[in-house]
C-alpha positions as MATLAB code, in Angstrom:
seq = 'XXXXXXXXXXXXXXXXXXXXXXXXXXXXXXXXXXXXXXXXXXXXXXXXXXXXXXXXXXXXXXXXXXXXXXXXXXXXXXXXXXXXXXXXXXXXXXXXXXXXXXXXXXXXXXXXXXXXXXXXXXXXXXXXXXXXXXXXXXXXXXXXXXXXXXXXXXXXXXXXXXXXXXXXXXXXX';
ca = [
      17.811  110.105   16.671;
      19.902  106.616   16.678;
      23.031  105.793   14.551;
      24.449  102.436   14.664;
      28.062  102.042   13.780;
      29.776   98.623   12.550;
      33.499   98.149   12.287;
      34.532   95.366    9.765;
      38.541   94.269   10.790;
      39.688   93.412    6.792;
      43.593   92.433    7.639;
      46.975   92.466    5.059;
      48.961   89.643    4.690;
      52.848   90.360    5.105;
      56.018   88.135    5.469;
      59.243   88.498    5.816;
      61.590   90.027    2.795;
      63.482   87.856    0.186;
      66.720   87.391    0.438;
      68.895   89.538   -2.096;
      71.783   87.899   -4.740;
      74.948   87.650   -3.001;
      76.842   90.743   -2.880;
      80.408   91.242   -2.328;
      81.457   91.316    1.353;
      84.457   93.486    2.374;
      84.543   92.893    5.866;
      84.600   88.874    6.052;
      86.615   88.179    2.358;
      84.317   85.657    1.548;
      85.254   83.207   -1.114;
      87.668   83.634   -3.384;
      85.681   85.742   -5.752;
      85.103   88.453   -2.779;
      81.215   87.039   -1.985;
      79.859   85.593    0.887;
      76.315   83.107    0.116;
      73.859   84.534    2.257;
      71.181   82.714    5.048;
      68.746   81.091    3.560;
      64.949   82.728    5.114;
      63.522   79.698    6.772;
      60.930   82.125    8.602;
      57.534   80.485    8.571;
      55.010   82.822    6.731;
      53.222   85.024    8.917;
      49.221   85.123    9.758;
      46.664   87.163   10.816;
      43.868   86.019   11.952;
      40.713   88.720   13.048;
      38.967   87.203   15.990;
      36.603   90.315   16.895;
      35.879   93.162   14.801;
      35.757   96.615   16.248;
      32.027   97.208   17.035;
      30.828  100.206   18.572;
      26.715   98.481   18.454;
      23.810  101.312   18.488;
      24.924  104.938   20.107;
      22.129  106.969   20.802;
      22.565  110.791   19.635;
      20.741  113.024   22.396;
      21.255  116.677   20.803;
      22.413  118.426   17.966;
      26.161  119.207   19.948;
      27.349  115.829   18.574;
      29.766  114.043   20.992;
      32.300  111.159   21.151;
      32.193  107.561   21.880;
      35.286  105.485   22.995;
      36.190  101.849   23.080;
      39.591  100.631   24.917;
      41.810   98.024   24.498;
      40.862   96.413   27.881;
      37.120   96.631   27.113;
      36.212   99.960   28.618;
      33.231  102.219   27.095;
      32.892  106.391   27.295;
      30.845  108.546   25.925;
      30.916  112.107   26.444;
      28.947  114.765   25.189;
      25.213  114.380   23.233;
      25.665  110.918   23.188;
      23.962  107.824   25.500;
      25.912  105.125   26.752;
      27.457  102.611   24.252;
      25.377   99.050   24.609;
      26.776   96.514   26.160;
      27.126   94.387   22.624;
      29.745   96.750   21.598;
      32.931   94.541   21.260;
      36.695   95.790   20.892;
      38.544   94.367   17.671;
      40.489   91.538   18.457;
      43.715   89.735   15.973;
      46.054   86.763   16.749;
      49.089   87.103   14.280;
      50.881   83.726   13.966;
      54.235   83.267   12.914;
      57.666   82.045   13.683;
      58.325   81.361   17.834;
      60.111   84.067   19.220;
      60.575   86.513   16.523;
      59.945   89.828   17.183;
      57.697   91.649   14.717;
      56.530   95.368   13.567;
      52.358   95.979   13.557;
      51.105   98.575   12.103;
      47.616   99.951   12.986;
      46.079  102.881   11.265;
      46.043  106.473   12.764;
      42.202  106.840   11.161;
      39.608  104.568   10.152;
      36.850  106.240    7.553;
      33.368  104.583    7.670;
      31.011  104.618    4.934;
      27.593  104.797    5.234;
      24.940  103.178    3.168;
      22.823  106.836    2.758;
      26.107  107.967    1.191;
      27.228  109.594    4.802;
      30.971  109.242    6.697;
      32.558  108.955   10.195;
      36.401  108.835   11.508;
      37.175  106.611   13.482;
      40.319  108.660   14.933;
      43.025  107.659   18.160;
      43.436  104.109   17.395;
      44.554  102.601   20.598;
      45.902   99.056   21.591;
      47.586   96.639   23.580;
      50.546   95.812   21.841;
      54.030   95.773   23.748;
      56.758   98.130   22.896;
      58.840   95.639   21.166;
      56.115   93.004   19.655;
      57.415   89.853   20.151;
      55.414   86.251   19.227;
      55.256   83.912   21.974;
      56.904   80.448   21.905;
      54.105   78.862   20.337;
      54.405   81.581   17.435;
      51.302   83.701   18.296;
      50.267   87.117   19.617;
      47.171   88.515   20.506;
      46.544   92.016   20.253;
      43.227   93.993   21.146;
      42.565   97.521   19.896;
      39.830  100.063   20.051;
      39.413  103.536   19.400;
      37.391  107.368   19.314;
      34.120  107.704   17.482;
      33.179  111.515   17.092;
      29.794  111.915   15.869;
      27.862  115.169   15.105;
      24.906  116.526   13.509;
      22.488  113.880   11.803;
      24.363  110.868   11.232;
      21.877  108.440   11.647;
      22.355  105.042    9.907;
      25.268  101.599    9.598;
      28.649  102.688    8.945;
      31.430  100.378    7.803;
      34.659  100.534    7.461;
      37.961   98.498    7.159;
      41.170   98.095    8.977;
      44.242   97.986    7.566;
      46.675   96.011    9.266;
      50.432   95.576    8.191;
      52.647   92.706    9.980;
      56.403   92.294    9.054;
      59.495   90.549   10.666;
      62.259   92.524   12.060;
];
C-alpha cells in the first residue's frame, strides 16, 4: 500500500493598516480645534514570497495500525508507527516575507492543514511547527526567512496525492 502526499504553500498578502481621520487628542491639545494630524504610513508593502512547499514525497503504509509522519523546521524526518521512512525528496516549506528594514511583524501559521485527495479522500496535516523567533523581526535588508513543517497522521487505506494549501497571514506591529 503507498500514499504520496503533496503540500502546495498558497500565501495571503497583508500590509500594514490605514491610517484613521484625525481624531481629537486630549492629552497633547493639538491645534486649535482640539486635533492633532496624524503620521503619515510610509511602511513599504509587505511580501511573501514561498520558496519551498511543504512536501512530505511517497510514505509507505506497512499495516492497517496507520501511523504518523513528521517533518521539522531544521529538516528532520520521523515516522513512527505502520509507516516506512519518509524519502529523502521530502522538503520542509520554506517563505521569505519582505518588507520594511527593521520592523517587527506578526505571522500567522495555521494550527491544521486539510488535504484533499483526488479519489475524493482527506488528511490533517496537524502541529504546525517552525522557526520563527519570538518577536519576528525583518532584518536590515527588509527580509525574513522562515521554515516550517509539521505531523502527518495517516490510517487505514489512504492511498493516493493529497493537496492542500497554507494559509499564511503577515501584518506590521
Amino acid at each position: 500500500m503507498r500514499w504520496t502526499a503533496f503540500l502546495l504553500a498558497t500565501c495571503l498578502f497583508a500590509s500594514a493598516p490605514a491610517v484613521a481621520e484625525p481624531t481629537p487628542c486630549r492629552l497633547c491639545g493639538g491645534g486649535s480645534d482640539g486635533f492633532t494630524t496624524p503620521a503619515t504610513n510610509d511602511a513599504l508593502p509587505m511580501a511573501l514570497e514561498v520558496q519551498t512547499s511543504l512536501d512530505f514525497d511517497r510514505v509507505i503504509l506497512t499495516g492497517p495500525a496507520g501511523g504518523t509522519a513528521r517533518l521539522t523546521p531544521d529538516g528532520a524526518r520521523q515516522t513512527s508507527g505502520a509507516l516506512a521512512a519518509l524519502t529523502g525528496r521530502a522538503m520542509i516549506g520554506e517563505i521569505v516575507i519582505r518588507g520594511e528594514p527593521g520592523r517587527q511583524i506578526r505571522v500567522d501559521l495555521p494550527q491544521r492543514i486539510d488535504l484533499y485527495g483526488f479519489s475524493g479522500g482527506s488528511l490533517a496535516l496537524t502541529r504546525i511547527s517552525s522557526d520563527l523567533p519570538l518577536l519576528p523581526r525583518l532584518d536590515p535588508d527588509g527580509r525574513l526567512r522562515v521554515r516550517f513543517g509539521g505531523e502527518l497522521f495517516i490510517s487505514g487505506d489512504a492511498e493516493g496525492d493529497y493537496r492542500g494549501d497554507v494559509p499564511i497571514t503577515v501584518d506590521y506591529l
